[in-house]
Every structure is written in structure tokens, then in C-alpha cells.
C-alpha positions in Angstrom: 18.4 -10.2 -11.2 17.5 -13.9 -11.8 13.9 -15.8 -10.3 15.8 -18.1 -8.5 17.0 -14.7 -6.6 13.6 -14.1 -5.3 12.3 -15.7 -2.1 9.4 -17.8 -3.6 8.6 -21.1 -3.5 10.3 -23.7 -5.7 6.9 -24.7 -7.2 6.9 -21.0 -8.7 10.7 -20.8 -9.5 10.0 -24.0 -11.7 6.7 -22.6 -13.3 8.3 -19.7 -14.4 12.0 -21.4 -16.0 9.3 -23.6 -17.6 7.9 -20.7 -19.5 11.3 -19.6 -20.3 11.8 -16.7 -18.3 15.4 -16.1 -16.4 16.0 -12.4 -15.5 13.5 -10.3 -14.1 11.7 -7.1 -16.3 13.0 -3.4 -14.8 9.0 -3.3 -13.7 9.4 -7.0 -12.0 13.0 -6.0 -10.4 11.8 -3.2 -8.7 8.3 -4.2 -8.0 8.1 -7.9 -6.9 10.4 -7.9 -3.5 7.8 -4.6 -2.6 5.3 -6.5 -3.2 5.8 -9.9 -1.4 6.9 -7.1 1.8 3.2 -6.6 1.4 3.7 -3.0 0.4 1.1 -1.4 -1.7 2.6 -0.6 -5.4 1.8 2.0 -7.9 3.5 0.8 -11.4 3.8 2.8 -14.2 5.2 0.7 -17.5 3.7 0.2 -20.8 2.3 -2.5 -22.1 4.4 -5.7 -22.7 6.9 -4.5 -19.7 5.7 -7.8 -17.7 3.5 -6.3 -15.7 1.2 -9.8 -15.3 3.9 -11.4 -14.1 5.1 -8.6 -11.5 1.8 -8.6 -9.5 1.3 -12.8 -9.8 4.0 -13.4 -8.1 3.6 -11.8 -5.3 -0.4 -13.0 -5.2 0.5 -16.7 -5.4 2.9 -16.4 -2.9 0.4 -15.8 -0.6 -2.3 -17.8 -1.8 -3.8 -20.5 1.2 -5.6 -23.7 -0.9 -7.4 -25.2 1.8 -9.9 -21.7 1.8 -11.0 -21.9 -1.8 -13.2 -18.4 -1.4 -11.8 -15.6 -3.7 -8.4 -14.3 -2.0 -7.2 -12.1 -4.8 -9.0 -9.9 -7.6 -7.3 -8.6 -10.8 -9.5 -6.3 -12.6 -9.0 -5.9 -16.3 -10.2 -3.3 -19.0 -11.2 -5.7 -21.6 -12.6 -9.5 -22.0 -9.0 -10.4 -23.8 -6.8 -8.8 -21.7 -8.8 -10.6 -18.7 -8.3 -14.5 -20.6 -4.6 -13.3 -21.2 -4.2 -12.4 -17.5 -6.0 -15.7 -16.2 -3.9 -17.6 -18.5 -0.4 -15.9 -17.5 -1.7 -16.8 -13.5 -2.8 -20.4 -14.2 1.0 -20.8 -16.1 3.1 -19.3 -13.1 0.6 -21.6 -11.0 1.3 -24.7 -12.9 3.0 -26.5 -10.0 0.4 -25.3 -7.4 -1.7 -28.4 -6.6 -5.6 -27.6 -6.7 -5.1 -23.5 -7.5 -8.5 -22.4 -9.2 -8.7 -19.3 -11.4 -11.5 -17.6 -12.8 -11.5 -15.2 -15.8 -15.2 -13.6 -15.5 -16.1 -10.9 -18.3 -19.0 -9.4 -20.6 -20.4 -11.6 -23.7 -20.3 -15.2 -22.1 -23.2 -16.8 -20.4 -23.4 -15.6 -17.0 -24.3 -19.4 -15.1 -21.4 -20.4 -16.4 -19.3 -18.8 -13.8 -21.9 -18.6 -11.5 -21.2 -22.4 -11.5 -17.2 -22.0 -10.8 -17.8 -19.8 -8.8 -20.3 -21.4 -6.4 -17.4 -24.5 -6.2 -14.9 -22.0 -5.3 -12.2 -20.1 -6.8 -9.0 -18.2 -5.1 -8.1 -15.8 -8.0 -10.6 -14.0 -9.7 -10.1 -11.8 -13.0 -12.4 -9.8 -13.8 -14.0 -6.4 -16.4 -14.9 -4.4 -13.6 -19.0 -4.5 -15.1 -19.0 -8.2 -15.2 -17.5 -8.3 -10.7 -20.0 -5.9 -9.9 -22.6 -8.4 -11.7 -21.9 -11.3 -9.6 -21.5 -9.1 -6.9 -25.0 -8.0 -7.1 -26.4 -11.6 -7.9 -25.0 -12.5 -4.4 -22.3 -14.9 -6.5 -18.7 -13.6 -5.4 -17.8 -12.4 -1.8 -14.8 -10.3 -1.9 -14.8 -10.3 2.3 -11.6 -12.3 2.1 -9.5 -11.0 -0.7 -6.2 -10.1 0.5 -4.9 -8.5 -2.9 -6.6 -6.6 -5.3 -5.2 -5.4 -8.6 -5.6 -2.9 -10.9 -4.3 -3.6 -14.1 -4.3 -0.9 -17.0 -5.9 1.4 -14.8 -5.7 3.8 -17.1 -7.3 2.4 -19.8 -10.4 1.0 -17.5 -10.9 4.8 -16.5 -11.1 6.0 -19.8 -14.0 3.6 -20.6 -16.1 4.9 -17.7 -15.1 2.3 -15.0 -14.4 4.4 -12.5 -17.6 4.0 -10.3 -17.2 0.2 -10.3 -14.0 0.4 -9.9 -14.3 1.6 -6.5 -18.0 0.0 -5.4 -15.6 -3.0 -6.2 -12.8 -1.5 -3.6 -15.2 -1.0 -0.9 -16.1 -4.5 -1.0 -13.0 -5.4 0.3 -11.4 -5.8 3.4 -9.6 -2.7 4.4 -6.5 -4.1 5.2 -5.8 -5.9 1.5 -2.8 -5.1 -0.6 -3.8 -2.7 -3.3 -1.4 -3.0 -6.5 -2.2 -0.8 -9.6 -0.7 -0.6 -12.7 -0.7 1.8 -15.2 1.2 2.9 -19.0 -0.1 6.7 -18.2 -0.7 8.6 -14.9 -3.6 11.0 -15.7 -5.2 12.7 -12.4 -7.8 10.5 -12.4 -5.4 7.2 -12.0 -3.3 9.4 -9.3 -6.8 10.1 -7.5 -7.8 6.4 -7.0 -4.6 5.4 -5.7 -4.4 8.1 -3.3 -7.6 7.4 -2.1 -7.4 3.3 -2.4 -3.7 2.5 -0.9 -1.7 2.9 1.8 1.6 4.7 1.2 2.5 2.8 -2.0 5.7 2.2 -3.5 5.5 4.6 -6.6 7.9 2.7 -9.4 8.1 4.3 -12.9 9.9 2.6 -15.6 10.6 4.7 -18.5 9.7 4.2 -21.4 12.1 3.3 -23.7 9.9 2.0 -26.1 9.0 6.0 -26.9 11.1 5.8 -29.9 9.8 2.5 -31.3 13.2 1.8 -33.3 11.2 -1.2 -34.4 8.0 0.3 -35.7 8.7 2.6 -38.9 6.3 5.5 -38.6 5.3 7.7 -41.5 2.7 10.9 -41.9 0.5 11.1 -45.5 -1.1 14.8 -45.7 -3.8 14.8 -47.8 -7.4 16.2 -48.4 -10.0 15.1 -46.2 -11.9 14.0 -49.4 -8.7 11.9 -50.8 -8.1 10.0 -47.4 -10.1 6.8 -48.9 -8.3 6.9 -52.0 -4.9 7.9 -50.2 -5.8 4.4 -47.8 -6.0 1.9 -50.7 -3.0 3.4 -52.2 -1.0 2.6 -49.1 -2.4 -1.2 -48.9 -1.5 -1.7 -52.2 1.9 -0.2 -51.9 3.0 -2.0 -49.0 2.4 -5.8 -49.2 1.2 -6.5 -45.7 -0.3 -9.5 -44.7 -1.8 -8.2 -41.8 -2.8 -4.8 -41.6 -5.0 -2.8 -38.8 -6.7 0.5 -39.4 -7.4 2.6 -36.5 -10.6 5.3 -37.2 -11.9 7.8 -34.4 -15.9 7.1 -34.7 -17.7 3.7 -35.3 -19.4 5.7 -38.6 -15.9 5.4 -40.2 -14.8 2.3 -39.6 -18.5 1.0 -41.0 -17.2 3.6 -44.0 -13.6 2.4 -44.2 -15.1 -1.3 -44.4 -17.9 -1.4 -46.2 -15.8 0.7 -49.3 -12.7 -1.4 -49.3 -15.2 -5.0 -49.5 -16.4 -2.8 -52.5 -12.9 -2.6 -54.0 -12.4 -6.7 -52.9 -10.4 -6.3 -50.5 -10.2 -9.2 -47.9 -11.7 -7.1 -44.8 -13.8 -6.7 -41.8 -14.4 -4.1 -39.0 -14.9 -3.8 -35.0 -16.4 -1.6 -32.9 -18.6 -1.0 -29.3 -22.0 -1.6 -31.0 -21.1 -5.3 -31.8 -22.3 -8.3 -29.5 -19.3 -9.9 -27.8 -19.7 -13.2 -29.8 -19.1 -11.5 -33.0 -16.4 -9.6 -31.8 -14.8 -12.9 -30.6 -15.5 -14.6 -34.5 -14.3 -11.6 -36.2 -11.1 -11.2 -33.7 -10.5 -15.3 -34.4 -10.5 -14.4 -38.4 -7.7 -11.7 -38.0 -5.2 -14.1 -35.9 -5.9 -17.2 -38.6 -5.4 -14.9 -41.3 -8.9 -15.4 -42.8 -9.4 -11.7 -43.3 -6.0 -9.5 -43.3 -7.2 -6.2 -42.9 -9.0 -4.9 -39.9 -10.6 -1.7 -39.4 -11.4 -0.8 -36.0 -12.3 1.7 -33.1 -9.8 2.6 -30.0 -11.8 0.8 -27.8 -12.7 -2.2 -29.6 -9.2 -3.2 -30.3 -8.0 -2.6 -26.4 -6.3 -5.7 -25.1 -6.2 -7.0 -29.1 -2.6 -9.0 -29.5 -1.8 -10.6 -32.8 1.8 -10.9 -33.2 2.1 -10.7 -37.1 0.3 -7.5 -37.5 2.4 -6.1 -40.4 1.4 -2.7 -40.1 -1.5 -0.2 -38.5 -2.8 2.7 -40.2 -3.8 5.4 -38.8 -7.1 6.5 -40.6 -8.1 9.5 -38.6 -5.4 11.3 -35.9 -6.0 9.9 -32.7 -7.5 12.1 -30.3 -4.6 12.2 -28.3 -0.6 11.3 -27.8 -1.3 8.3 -25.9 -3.9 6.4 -27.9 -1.5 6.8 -31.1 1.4 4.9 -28.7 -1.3 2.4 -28.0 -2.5 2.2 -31.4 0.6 1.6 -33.0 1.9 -0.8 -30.7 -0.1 -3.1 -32.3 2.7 -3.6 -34.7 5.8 -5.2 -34.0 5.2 -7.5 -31.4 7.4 -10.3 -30.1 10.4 -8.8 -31.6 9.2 -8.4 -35.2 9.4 -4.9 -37.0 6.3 -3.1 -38.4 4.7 -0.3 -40.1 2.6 2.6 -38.7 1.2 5.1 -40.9 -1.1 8.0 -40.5 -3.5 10.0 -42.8 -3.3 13.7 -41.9 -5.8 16.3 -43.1 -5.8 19.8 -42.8 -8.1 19.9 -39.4 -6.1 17.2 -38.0 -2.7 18.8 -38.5 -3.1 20.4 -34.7 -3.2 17.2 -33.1 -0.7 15.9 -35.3 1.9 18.1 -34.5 1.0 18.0 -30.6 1.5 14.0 -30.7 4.8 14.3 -32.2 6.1 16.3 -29.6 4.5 14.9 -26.6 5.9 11.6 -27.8 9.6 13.0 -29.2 9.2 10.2 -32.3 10.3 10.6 -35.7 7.3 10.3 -38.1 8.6 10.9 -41.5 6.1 12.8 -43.8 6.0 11.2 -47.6 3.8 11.9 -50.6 0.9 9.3 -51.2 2.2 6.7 -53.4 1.0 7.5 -56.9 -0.3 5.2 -59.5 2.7 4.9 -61.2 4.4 4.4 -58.1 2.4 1.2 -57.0 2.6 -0.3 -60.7 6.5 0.2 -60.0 6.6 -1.2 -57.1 4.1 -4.3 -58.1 6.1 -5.2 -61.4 9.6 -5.1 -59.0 7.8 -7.4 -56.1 7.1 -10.2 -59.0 10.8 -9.9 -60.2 11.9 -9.7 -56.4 10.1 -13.1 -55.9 11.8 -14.5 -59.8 15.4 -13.9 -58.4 14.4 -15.7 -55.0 14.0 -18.7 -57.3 16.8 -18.5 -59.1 18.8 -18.0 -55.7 17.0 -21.4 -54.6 17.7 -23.4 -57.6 15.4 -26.2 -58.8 14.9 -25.0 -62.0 16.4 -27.5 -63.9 13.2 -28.6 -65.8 12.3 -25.3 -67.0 15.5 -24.1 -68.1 15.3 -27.0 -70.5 12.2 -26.2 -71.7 13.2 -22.5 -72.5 16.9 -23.5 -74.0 14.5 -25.2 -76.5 11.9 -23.2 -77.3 13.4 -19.7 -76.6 13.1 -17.9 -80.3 13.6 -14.5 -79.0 15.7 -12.6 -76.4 15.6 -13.3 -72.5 14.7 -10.1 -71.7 11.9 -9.9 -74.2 10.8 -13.4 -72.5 10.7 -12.2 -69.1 8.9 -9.3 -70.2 6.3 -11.0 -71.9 6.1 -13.2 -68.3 5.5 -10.1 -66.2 3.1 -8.6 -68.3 0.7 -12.2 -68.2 1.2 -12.4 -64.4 0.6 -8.9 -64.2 -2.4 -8.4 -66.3 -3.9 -11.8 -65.7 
């Protein structure tokens, strides 16, 4: 099914083959026609399934410029999935003469979007803490909002949004469109819905991603007291330029981080505790590349997209089957392949094995690289980059210089070469 299929304006249709988009998602196939019916939805699909675009659609189609009070409210888990969300709107809206959106979140200065707000806006996204804030200050009216969404519902309960979540609901006109989207259905995601729409359209897509035939997934079992040791190992081993490290508990990643500065490593970490200002300079690093490893917490990292993440380790077991899914689909985004490996001790082999089999993924156990093993595999990498070289040529000038000079063998020459890059 193509866009042009759809019955949406041409001022959509042309936003959307601008971005390059031509067929429709499974999630926007079955959801979008539902949706501009004006049926409630219910949409389970993970992340990256085009879920932003499935409920924008339908919201713009019914957007009236002239009334420039708030007429639709997304509400987001985290600050970045909330400027990715405005973002994706304001792109599908390109061709929409005078459409305002409004990303409003946690960590920037409140009278800023007190100010856009006061002037008007007719799509508002929003952390669920930061709406009820304006909310309260008397600064956003939700009396005419025709469409509210919940995106990543699940994740928003997990962080403790639920009361605001539906203090939020209440607020609006009974008669709105209520469209929630969710990777998971725990009860407490079923429980909002059924007591928030009006006989939605439940759509499911499944997940095909389960298997992750893109991500490469290994298990390390080790001693609790070698997991450090067992970490660096891995780093070394693998050369990744960018590499996230998941832990359980802000007191390891401040562990993880402040150790592996200690051995040089180019690092930094992220966690609850930090303002949202630092959060945003430390996330800014990781995409530029100015730090390459990232140690982190669950939370801290929700809504975190950086494309050329070469790899996530999984310091600690995640606590349960779906935070490892979320965790290592960190990796191989937009098509690219990745790395996800996880450090299992003895106490942690329980929820090891249960993640396996809720997921049905192959995770292949391996022995820690030893020391021999990452001198092996450093000494090949340099010879590995040598024959890319002499595949490319241009070496003209030094094979002169070497016809004339060379008193000994080849071999003894290269070998003398890797050991000064090596040592050196």
C-alpha cells in the first residue's frame, strides 16, 4: 500500500514523498485508515515500526489553522523522544501553511514555552511531568484537543507516569480520539486503555525483529569479581568505535566509568541523578564521536538514537526480557549490523536463561577473550589494515625506498614494523 493510496491531502502526500517514504509500515497499513475513520487505536509495534508517522497522519488531517489553541497532544516518555516526535510532525507538516508545534519537556527554561504557548500552538508534545506543569501554571488548555496520543506507553508507565498520565486524560474533552501505542502490553498499559478509549481498534504487529538477524548477540559467564576485567577485555577485542554499556543501578555505571577513565579509556556515563543540561552535553559527545564509549542506566538512555553505535554491552542482566530487547536495539540502526554482548554471573544466570526464552534469540555463550587472544587479534588488525594498502595501491614511493635499503628478508621487515607500531 502506497501514500498516495490514502485519502489525505496533497499537501501531506508531498511532505511525506519528500522525506522519501513510498509504501506504508504493517503498523501504518493497518492503523492509519482506522484512524482518519476517527476510531480509537491501540498499537502494539516496537520501536522503529513507524509508529510517529501512523498517528501524524491522521492528527494533521484533521488539524483546523484558523483556531491556533492546542487541538492534539502527543505524550512522550523522554525529552528526546519528544524533539524526535515534534520534528517527525513539523516534516509531514511541511506543506501546511502556518501549522505550529510545540515540543515541551523537563530541563529547558520553562518561559520559554510559556511564550509559544501564550501565541498559540495546535500540536503539543509533551513528557507527561512537564503538560501537567503548564497545566497547573494555567499555560496550556487541553478543552479543545480532539486527539490525544500515547506514545511508548509502556515505557512512560514504567517510569511512574501513570497518575499524570491520566490527570492529563481528564483534561480533555470526552469525546477526543485516544490513540496509544505500545512495544509491550503489560496489565497496566491494557488497564489505561480500557478505561481511556472507546472500543479501539486493537492492531498487533509482530515482531519480527525478535530474532535481531542483524545484531550478533553473545553471553560471557564469569565471576562477579572478574566482570570489570572481563569488560575491558571485550573493548579491546572488538574495535568498536561506538560502544554502549548498559548497568542495572546508577552505583555501577559511576563504577564502570570512573575505572575505565582510570585505564584511559575515552568514556563518560549517564544516569537519573544528572541535570538535563548535562545529559544533553554528554549525549551531544556520544553522537560527534568525542567520547566512544557510554555507560549508562535503563532509563537514562530511553529515547537515545545514535545510528553508529557499534555495539552495547550488557554490564549487568537486565532485570527483565524486555529491557534487554530495548537495550540492545541500540545497535544496528538504520540498517547497519551490531554487537550485543552480556556479562553473566552466577546470581544472574536465572534471569539469563528466562530472557532467552521469553525472547526465543540465539545468544551464543564464548569464553572471555584472553590476553593472548587480544594481542592476536591486535597484531592481525594492523596487518589487516597493511593489505588494505597494498589492495589500494599508492605505494610507489615506498617500495623504492625499501628495494634500496632492504638488507634483510621481507618478512623479518614487516616484523620489525609490527612490533614498533605495536609497542610504540
Amino acid at each position: 500500500m502506497n501514500f498516495d493510496d490514502l485519502n489525505i491531502s496533497d499537501e501531506i502526500k508531498d511532505a511525506i514523498n519528500d522525506m522519501g517514504f513510498e509504501r506504508l509500515t504493517p503498523i501504518q497499513k493497518l492503523s492509519i485508515p482506522e484512524a482518519l475513520k476517527g476510531t480509537d487505536v491501540t498499537g502494539q509495534a516496537q520501536t522503529g515500526s513507524g509508529k510517529t508517522i501512523a498517528f501524524t497522519i491522521p492528527i494533521l488531517s484533521k488539524i483546523f489553522i484558523p483556531d491556533r489553541s492546542p487541538q492534539a497532544i502527543i505524550l512522550c516518555p523522554t525529552r528526546e523522544l519528544c524533539m524526535q516526535v515534534a520534528s517527525e510532525i513539523a516534516k509531514v507538516g511541511n506543506n501546511i501553511r502556518k501549522l505550529k508545534v510545540l515540543a515541551v519537556y523537563g530541563g529547558q527554561p520553562i518561559g520559554k514555552q510559556t511564550r509559544v504557548l501564550k501565541k498559540g500552538v495546535h500540536i503539543v508534545v509533551g513528557t507527561p511531568g512537564r503538560v501537567i506543569d503548564h497545566i497547573d501554571r494555567g499555560n496550556l488548555d487541553l478543552i479543545g484537543v480532539e486527539s490525544v496520543v500515547l506514545d511508548e506507553a509502556d515505557e512512560m508507565l514504567d517510569m511512574g507516569f501513570r497518575e499524570d498520565i491520566e490527570t492529563i486524560l481528564e483534561s480533555t474533552p470526552h469525546q477526543r480520539q485516544t490513540l496509544l501505542f505500545s512495544a509491550t502490553m503489560p496489565k497496566d498499559v491494557i488497564r489505561i486503555g480500557k478505561s481511556y478509549q472507546k472500543n479501539p481498534k486493537f492492531i498487533k504487529i509482530a515482531n519480527k525483529k525478535k530474532n535481531i538477524p542483524k545484531i550478533t548477540q553473545y553471553a560471557f559467564k564469569c565471576n562477579i569479581k572478574d566482570k570489570f576485567d572481563g569488560l575491558t577485555r571485550l573493548i579491546e577485542s572488538y574495535d568498536v568505535r561506538l560502544a554502549l554499556i548498559f548497568c542495572n543501578t546508577k552505583k555501577s555505571v559511576d563504577f564502570v566509568a570512573k575505572h575505565l577513565r582510570k585505564q584511559d579509556f575515552n568514556v563518560d556515563s549517564l544516569h537519573g541523578d544528572m541535570k538535563q543540561v548535562v545529559r544533553d552535553k554528554i549525549m551531544n559527545k556520544f553522537r560527534n564521536g568525542n567520547i566512544n564509549i557510554l555507560v549508562a542506566t535503563d532509563v537514562a538512555a530511553r529515547g537515545l538514537d545514535v545510528v553508529d553505535v557499534g555495539a552495547v554491552i550488557n554490564y549487568d542482566v537486565p532485570q527483565n526480557s524486555d529491557d534487554y530487547v530495548h537495550r540492545i536495539g541500540r545497535t544496528a540502526r538504520a540498517g547497519k549490523s551490531g554487537l550485543a554482548f552480556m556479562l553473566v554471573s552466577k546470581d544472574e544466570i536465572q534471569r539469563y536463561n528466562k530472557i532467552k526464552k521469553d525472547n526465543n534469540i540465539k545468544i551464543t555463550e564464548k569464553e572471555l577473550p584472553t590476553f593472548q587472544d587480544i594481542e592476536y587479534i591486535k597484531n592481525k588488525r594492523v596487518l589487516n589494515n597493511a593489505k588494505s594498502l597494498i589492495e589500494e595501491g599508492n605505494l610507489d614511493e615506498y617500495l623504492k625506498i625499501i628495494k634500496n635499503e632492504l638488507e634483510c628478508s621481507g618478512v623479518d621487515m614487516a616484523a620489525a614494523l609490527l612490533k614498533m607500531i605495536r609497542e610504540n
